[in-house]
C-alpha positions as CSV (number, residue, x, y, z in Angstrom):
1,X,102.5,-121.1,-16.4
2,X,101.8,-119.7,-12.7
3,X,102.8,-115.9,-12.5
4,X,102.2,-115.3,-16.7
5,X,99.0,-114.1,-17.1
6,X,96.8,-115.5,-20.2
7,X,94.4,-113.7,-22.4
8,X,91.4,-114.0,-24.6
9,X,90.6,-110.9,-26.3
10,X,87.2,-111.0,-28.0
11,X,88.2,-108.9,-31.0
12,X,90.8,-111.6,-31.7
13,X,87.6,-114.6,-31.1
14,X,85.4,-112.9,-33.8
15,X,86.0,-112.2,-37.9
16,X,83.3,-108.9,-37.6
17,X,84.0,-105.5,-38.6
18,X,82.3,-104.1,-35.7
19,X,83.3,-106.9,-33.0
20,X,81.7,-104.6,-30.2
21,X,77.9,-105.6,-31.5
22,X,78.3,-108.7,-30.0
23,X,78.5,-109.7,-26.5
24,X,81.0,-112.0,-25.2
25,X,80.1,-114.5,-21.9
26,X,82.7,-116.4,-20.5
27,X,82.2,-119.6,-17.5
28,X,85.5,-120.7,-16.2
29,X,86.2,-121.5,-12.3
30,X,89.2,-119.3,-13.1
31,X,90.0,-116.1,-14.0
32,X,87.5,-113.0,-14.7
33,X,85.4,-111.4,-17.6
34,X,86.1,-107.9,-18.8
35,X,85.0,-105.8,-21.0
36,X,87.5,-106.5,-23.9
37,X,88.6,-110.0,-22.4
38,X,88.7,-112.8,-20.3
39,X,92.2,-112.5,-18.0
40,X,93.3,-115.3,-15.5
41,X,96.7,-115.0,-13.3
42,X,97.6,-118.7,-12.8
43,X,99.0,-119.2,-9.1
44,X,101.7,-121.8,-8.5
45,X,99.2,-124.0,-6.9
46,X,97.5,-124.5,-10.5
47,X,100.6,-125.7,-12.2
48,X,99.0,-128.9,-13.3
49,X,95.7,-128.3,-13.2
50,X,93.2,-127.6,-16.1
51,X,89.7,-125.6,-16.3
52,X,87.0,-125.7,-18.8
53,X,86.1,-122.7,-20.2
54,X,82.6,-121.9,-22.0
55,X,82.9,-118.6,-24.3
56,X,79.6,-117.5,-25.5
57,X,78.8,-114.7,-28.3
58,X,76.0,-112.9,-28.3
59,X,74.5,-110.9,-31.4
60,X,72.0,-108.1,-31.3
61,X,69.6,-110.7,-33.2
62,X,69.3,-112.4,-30.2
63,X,71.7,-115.2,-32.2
64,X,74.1,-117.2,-29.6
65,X,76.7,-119.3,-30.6
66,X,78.8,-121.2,-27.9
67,X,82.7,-122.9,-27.3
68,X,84.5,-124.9,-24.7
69,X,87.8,-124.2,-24.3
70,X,90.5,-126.0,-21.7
71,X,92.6,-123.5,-19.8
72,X,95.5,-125.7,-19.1
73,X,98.5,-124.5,-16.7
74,X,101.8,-125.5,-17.2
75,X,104.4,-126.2,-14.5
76,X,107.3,-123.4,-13.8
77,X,109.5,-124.3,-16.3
78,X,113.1,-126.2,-14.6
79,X,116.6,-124.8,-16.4
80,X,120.3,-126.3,-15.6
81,X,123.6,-124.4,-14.5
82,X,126.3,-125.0,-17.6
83,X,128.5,-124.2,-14.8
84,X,127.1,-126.1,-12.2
85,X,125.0,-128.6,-13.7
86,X,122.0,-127.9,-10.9
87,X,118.8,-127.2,-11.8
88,X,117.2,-124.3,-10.8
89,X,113.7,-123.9,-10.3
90,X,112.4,-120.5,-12.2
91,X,109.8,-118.0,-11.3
92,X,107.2,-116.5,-13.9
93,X,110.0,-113.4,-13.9
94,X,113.1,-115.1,-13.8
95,X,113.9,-114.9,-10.6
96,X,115.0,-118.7,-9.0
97,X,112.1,-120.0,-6.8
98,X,113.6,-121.1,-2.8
């Protein structure tokens, strides 16, 4: 949803007891590898749109194993006045969109 960020934290990808051995590559059009995550900030203009994402993990024995993921971004979501009966578009924070 534009305005909510989304995020893939590689400790939560991996059943290891030592999760930092392994190194964690991410391709996606979208968003940006860290350290202890991928992290992507979807803009109102991606409402609608979907990415592929390709999560690879890395072991010290030179062992790679690979995933594709699809980053779908769902519209603003659209909520009615009881008092009113209008429809109000929402912002990520609440707020009503003009």
């Amino acid at each position: 949803m534009p305005g909510v960020e989304a995020n893939v934290y590689y400790r939560n990808v991996i059943d290891a007891v030592r999760p930092e051995n392994y190194g964690f590559m991410v391709e996606c059009q979208v968003g940006k590898n860290e350290s202890r995550r991928w992290t992507y900030l979807p803009k109102a203009e991606d409402a609608g749109k979907s990415f592929d994402m390709k999560l690879a993990l890395v072991s010290d024995r030179e062992a790679e194993t690979t995933t594709v993921l699809r980053v779908v971004v769902a519209p603003a979501p659209v909520v009615s006045s009881p008092t009113t009966g209008c429809y109000l578009p929402l912002s990520a924070n609440g707020t009503i969109r003009s």
